[in-house]
TIGU-262322 format. One record per residue (C-alpha): x, y, z; residue number from 0; residue in one letter. Coordinates in steps of 0.001 Angstrom, whole numbers, plus 500000, padded with zeros to 6 digits. Layout:
NODE     east    north       up   num   residuo
NODE        X        Y        Z   NUM         A
...
END
This chain:
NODE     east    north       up   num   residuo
NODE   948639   539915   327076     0         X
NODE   946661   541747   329463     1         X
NODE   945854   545064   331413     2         X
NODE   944518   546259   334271     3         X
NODE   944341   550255   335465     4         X
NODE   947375   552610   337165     5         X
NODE   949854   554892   336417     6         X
NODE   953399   557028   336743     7         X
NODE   954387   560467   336945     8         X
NODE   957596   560481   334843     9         X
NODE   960545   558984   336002    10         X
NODE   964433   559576   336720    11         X
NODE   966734   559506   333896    12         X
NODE   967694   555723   333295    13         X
NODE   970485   554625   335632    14         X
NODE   973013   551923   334849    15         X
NODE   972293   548124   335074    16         X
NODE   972552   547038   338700    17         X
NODE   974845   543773   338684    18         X
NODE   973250   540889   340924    19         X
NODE   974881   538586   343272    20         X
NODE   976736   535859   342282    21         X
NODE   976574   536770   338289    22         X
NODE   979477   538040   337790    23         X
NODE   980079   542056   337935    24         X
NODE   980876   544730   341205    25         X
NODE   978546   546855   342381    26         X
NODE   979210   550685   341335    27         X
NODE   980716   552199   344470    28         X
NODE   978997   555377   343689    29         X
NODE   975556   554077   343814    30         X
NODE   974175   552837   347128    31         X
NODE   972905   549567   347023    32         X
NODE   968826   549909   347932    33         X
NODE   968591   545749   347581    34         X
NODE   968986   545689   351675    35         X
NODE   967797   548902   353474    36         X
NODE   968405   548942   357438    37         X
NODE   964928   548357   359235    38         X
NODE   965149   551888   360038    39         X
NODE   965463   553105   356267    40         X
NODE   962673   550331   354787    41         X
NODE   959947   551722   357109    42         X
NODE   960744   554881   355698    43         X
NODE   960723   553605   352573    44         X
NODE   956797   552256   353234    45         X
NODE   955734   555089   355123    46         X
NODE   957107   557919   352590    47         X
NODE   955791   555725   348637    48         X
NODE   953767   558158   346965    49         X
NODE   953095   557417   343029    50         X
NODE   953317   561308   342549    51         X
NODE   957181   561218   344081    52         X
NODE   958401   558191   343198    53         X
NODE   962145   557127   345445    54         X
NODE   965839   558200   343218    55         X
NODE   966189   555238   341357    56         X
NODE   962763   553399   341743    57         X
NODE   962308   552727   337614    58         X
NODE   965680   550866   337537    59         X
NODE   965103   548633   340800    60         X
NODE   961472   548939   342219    61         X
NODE   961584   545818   344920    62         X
NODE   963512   547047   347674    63         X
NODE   960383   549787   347795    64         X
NODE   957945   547045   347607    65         X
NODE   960089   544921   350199    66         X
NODE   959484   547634   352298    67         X
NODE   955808   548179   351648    68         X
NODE   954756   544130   352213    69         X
NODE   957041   544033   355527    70         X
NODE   956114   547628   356910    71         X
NODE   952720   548879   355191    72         X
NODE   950959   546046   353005    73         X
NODE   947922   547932   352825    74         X
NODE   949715   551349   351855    75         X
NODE   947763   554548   352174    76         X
NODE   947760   556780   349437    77         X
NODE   947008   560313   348465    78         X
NODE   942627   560556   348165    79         X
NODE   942038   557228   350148    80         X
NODE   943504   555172   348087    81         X
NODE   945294   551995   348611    82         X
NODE   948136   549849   347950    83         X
NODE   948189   546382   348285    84         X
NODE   951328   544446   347735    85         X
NODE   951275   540834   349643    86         X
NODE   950815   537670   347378    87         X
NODE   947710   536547   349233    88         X
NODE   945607   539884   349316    89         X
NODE   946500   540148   345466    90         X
NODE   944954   536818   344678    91         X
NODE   942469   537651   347332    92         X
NODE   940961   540885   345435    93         X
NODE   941683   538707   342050    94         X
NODE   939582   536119   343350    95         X
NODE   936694   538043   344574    96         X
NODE   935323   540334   341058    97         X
NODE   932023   540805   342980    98         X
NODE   934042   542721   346067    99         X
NODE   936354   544347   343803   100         X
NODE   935075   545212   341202   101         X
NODE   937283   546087   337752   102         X
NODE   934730   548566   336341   103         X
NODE   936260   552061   335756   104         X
NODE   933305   554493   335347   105         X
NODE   934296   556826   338073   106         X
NODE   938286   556265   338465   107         X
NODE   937981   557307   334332   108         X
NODE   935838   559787   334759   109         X
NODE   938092   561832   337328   110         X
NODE   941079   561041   335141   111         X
NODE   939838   561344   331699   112         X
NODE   937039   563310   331834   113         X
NODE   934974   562844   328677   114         X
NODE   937131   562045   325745   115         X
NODE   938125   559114   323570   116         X
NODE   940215   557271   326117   117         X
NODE   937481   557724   328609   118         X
NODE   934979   555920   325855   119         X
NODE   937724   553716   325114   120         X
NODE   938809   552735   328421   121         X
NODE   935541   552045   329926   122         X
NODE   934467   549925   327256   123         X
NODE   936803   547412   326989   124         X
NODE   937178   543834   328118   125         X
NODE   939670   544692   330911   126         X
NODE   938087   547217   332808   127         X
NODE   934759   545872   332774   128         X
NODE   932678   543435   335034   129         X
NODE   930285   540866   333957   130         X
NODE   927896   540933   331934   131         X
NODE   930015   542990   329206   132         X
NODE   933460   541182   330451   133         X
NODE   931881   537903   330136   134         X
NODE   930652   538386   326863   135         X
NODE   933746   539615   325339   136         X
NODE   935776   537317   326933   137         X
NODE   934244   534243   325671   138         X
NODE   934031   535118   322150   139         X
NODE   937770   535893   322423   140         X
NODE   938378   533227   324297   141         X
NODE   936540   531113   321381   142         X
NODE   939079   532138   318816   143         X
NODE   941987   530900   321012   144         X
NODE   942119   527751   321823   145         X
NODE   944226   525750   322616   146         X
NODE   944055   523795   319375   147         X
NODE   943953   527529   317776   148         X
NODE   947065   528138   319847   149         X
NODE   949095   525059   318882   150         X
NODE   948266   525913   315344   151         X
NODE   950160   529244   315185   152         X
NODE   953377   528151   316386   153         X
NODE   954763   527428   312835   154         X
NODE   953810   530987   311939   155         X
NODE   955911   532295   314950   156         X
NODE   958519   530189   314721   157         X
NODE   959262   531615   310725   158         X
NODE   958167   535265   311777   159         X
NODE   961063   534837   314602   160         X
NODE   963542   533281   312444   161         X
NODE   963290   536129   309783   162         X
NODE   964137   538818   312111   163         X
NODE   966843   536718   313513   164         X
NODE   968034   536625   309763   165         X
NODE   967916   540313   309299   166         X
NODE   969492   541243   312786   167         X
NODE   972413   538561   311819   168         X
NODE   972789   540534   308458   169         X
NODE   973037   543782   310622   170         X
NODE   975376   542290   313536   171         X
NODE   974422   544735   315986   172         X
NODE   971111   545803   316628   173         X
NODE   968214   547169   319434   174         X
NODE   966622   543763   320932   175         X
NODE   963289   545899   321479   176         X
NODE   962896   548065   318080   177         X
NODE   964578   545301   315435   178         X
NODE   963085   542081   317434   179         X
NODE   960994   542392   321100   180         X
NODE   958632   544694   319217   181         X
NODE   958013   543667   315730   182         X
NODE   956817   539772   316893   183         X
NODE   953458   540421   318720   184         X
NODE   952399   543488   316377   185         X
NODE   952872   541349   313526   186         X
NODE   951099   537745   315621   187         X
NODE   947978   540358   316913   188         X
NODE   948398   541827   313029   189         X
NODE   947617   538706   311744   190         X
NODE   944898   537284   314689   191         X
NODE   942822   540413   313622   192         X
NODE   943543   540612   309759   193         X
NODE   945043   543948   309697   194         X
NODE   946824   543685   306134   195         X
NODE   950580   543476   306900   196         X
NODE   950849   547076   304356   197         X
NODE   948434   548401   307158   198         X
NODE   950203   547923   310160   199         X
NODE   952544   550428   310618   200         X
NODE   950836   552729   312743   201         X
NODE   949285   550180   315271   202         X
NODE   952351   550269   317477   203         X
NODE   952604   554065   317979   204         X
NODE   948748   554526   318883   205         X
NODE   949044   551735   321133   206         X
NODE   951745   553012   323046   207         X
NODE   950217   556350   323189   208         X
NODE   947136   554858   324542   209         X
NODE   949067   552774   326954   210         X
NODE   950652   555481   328109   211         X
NODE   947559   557577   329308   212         X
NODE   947137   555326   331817   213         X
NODE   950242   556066   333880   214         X
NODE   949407   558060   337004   215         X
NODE   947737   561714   337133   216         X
NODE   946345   563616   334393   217         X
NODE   949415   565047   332329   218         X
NODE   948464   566502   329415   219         X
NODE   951656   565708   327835   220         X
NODE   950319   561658   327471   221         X
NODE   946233   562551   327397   222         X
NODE   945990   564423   323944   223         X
NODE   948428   561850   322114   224         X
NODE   946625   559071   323642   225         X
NODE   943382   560919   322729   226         X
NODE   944372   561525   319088   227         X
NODE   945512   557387   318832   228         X
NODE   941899   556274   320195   229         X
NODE   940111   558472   317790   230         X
NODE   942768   557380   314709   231         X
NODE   942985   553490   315505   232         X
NODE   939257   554085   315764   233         X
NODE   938626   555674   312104   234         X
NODE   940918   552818   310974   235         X
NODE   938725   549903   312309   236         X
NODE   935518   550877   310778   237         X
NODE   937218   551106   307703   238         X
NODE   938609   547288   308584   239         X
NODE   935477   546284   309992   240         X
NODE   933767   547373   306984   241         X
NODE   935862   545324   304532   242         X
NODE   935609   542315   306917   243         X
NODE   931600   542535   306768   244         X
NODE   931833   541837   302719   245         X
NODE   934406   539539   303356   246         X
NODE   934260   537907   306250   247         X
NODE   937637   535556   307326   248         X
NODE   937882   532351   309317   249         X
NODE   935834   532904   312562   250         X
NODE   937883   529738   313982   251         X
NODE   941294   531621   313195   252         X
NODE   939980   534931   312630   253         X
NODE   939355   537091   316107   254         X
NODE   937814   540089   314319   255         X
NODE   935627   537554   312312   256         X
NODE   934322   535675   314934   257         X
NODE   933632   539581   316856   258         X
NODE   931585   540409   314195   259         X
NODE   929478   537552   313764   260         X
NODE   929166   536657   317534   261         X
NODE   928373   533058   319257   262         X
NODE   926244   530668   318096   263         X
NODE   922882   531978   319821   264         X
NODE   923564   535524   318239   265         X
NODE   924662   537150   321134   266         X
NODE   926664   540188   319342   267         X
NODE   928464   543023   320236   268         X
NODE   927443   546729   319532   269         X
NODE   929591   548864   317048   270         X
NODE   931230   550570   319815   271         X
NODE   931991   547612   322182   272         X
NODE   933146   546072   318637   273         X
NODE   935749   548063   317898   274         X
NODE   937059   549629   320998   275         X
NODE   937999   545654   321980   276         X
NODE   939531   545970   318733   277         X
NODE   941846   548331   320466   278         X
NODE   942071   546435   323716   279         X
NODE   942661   542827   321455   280         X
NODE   945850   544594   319776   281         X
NODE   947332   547304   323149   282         X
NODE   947027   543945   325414   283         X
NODE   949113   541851   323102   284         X
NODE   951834   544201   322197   285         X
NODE   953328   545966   324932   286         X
NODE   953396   543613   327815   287         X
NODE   954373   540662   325376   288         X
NODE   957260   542775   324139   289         X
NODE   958233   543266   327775   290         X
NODE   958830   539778   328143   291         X
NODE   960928   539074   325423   292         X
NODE   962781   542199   325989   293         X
NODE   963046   541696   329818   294         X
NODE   964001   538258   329634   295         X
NODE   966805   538994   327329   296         X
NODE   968141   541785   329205   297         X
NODE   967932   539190   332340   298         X
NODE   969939   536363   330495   299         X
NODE   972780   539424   329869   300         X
NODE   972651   540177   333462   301         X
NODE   972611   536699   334834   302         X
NODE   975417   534497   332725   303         X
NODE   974876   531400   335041   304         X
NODE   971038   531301   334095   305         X
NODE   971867   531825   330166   306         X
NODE   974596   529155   330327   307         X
NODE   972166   526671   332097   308         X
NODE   969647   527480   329269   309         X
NODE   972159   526918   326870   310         X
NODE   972948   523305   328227   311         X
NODE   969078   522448   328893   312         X
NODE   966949   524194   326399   313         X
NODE   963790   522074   327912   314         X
NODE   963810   524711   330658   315         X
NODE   962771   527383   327853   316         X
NODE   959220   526711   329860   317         X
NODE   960293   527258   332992   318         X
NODE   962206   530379   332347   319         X
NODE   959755   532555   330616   320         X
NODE   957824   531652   333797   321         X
NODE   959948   533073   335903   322         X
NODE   960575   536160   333801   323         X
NODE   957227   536506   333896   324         X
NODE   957783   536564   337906   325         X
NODE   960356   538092   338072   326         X
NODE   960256   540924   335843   327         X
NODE   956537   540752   335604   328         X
NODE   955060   542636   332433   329         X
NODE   952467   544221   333998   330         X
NODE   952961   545868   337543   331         X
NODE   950325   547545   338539   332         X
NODE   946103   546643   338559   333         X
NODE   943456   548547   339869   334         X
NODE   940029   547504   341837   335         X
NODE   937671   549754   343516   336         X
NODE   935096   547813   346622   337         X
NODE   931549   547619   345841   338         X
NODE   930699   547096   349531   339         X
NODE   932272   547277   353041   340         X
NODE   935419   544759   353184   341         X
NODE   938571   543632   355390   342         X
NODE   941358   543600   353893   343         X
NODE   945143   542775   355759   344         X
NODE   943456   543038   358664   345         X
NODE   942383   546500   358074   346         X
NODE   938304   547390   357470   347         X
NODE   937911   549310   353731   348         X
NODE   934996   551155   353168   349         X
NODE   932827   550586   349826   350         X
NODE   933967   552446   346609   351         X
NODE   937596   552664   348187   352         X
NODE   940114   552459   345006   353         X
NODE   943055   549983   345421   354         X
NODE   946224   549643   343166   355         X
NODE   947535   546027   342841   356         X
NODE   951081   545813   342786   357         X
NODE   951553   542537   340674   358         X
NODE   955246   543010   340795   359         X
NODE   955251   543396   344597   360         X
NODE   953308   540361   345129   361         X
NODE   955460   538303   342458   362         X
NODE   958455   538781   344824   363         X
NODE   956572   537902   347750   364         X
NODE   958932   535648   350508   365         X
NODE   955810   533886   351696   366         X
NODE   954903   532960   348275   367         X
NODE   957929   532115   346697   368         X
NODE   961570   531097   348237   369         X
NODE   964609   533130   348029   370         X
NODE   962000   535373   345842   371         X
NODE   964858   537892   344578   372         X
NODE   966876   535060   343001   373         X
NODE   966499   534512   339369   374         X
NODE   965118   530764   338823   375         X
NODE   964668   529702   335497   376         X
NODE   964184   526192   336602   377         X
NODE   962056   527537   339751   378         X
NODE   959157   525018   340644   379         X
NODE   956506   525641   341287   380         X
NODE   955779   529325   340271   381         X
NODE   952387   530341   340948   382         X
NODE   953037   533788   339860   383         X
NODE   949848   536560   339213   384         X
NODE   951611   538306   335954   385         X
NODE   948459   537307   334139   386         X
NODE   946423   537933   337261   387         X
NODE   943691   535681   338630   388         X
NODE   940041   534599   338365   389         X
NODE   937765   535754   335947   390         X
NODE   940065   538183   334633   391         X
NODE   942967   536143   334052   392         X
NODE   944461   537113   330607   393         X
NODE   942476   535762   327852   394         X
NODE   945849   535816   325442   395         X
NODE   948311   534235   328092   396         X
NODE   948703   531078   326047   397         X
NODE   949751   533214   322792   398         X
NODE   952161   535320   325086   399         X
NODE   953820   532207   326359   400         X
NODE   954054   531054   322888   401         X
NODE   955886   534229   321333   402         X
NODE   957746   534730   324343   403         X
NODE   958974   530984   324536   404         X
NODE   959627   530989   320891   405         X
NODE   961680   534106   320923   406         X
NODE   963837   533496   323553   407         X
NODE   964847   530294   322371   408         X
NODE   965707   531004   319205   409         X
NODE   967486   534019   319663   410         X
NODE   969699   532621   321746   411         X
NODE   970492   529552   320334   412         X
NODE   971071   531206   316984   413         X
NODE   973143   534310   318855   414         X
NODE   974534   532594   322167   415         X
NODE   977414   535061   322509   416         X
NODE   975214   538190   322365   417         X
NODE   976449   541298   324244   418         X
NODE   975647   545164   325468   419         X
NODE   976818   547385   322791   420         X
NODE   975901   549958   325142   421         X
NODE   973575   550817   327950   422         X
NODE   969799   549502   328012   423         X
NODE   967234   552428   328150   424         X
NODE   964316   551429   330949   425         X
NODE   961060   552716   330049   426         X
NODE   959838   555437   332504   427         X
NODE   956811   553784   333370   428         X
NODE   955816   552290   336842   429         X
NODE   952516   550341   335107   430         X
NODE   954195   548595   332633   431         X
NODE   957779   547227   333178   432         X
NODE   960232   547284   330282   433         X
NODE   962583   548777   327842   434         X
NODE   962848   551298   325091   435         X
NODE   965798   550045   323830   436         X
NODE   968664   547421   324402   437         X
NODE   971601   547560   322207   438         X
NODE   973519   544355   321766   439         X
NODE   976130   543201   319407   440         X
NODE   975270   539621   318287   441         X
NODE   978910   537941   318247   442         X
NODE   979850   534928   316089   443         X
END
């Protein structure tokens, strides 16, 4: 649960699922393998990654690129002065350092969105903001969730999980994203905000579309759906927001609630910071939590050793969403622009230069983690950035464990057979890393 600001021009059509070493599986003959480039071929790799011409075959397997990028180019020049930073300890540098970096959006927007309703949207919510509006969002959030708050909506997770697992047994095969990955934090942000569960069917389509927009360059083709799902979802909430002024909920349980009335010294929120957090509260929760579920699924198919071990030593459920998290991380891309003159890598950066984060470069980072391409699920420790750093670490990482630990675990130990019933679909993004759809057949 949590967002910071890139993009992607669209992708390749998906490409089959690359087999790993030592889980079982040959590599397609057909297909070179990109895990291991020659010297030669990664510098080229580095010296030729553009976002608007992404590499063949970059959406199914991005990390030999960003192998290439930390060992040739870590501070990766792109098109308009931008950069691209993808070493573990410049990541948690910028992370670490809000007043250098800032996370505010104004002008990146601007250029991007022009003005329109994602450009009022985007600018105004928790994530792309710095202190004093961050701050002041962030704690009344933060308020609402607890750990206490936290602890107390496992039960409700655990039965939401176990009735899809009911209806997916009753189906036998089924799409791990659209009949499970999907429906568990819609329904958990559903019920932190109050949406009424006869209300809800909408929120996952606008939040995708508005997700989407923020993929690299200015396509049309994503800006007026993601326009038309800020000004909808919007319409929607003051109607909510209304309701929940006559009848106000739980401000201990009750994240909208406690929004409204603000902290105890009556600190508040204006209408429109009010509901476009809304927004941000329900798009942060959704698609990078169903990521993980998804993604750490799709991992357990691909590595058999790692689902057996879980299997035999369900204690390491912690562990192993962890290093999902790590190595498949959610969210792959952040964005920062400088505020003053800086060094970074080595390398001066002048003040308002705009810098993309790549989380999921920096997760696989050999100076930051050992053997960092093999899949771990009892790796130790794992101080991995999928929820980023600092002040802007994700306010809803403790839910997103939660559903994510909670999922996995009972979906497989109800359905420890479970197999493809056909290829997974990757979702063409570069920002966000997941899937549209993964069709499994549950087994006995």
């Amino acid at each position: 649960m949590g967002l910071n600001s890139s993009g992607s021009p669209p992708g390749p059509a998906p490409s089959a699922p690359r087999s790993r070493p030592g889980e079982g599986g040959c590599a397609r003959p057909d297909v070179p393998d990109r895990r291991t480039p020659s010297p030669e071929g990664a510098a080229e790799l580095a010296r030729a990654f553009a976002l608007e011409s992404l590499p063949h075959g970059f959406h199914d397997d991005p990390y030999p690129v960003y192998a290439a990028l930390r060992t040739h180019d870590p501070l990766h020049r792109l098109s308009g002065g931008r950069l691209f930073v993808t070493r573990y300890a410049d990541v948690e540098r910028i992370y670490k350092d809000p007043k250098t970096f800032s996370s505010d959006k104004q002008v990146e927007f601007g250029a991007k969105f022009g003005p329109s309703p994602l450009f009022e949207h985007h600018t105004t919510s928790l994530v792309f903001n710095d202190p004093p509006l961050h701050t002041r969002v962030r704690r009344i959030i933060a308020g609402a969730l607890t750990p206490r708050a936290v602890t107390a909506m496992e039960d409700g997770v655990v039965a939401l999980v176990d009735g899809l697992l009911d209806a997916m047994d009753r189906k036998g095969r089924v799409d791990l994203i659209e009949d499970f990955a999907a429906a568990i934090p819609i329904e958990v942000i559903g019920n932190l905000l109050g949406v009424p569960r006869d209300e809800r069917g909408p929120l996952r389509a606008w939040s995708l579309a508005i997700l989407g927009a923020l993929e690299p360059g200015s396509d049309p083709a994503r800006l007026v759906p993601g326009n038309a799902a800020v000004v909808a979802f919007l319409a929607y909430l003051e109607r909510l927001v209304a309701d929940r002024r006559r009848h106000p909920g739980d401000p201990e349980r009750d994240i909208l609630t406690r929004l409204i009335v603000g902290e105890a010294d009556g600190e508040r929120l204006s209408e429109a910071e009010l509901l476009q957090n809304c927004i941000f509260i329900l798009n942060a929760g959704h698609e990078t939590t169903t990521n993980l579920i998804g993604n750490g699924l799709q991992l357990l198919i691909e590595h058999r050793a790692a689902r057996s071990r879980l299997l035999a030593e369900p204690d390491l459920i912690r562990t192993a969403v962890e290093e999902v998290l790590r190595y498949e991380s959610s969210n792959q891309l952040g964005n920062r622009v400088t505020t003053v003159a800086t060094e970074l890598a080595g390398e001066a950066v002048a003040a308002g230069t705009q810098i993309t984060i790549c989380i999921g470069a920096a997760n696989r980072d050999p100076e930051q983690f050992p053997d960092p391409d093999r899949f771990d699920i009892g790796r130790q420790p794992n101080r991995h950035l999928a929820f980023a750093s600092g002040i802007h670490q994700c306010v809803g990482m403790a839910v997103a464990r939660l559903e994510g630990r909670v999922a996995i675990a009972r979906f497989l130990s109800r359905f420890p057979g479970y197999e493809p019933d056909g290829p997974p679909r990757r979702s063409p993004r570069i920002r966000f890393r997941g899937f549209t759809a993964i069709p499994v057949a549950l087994g006995g």
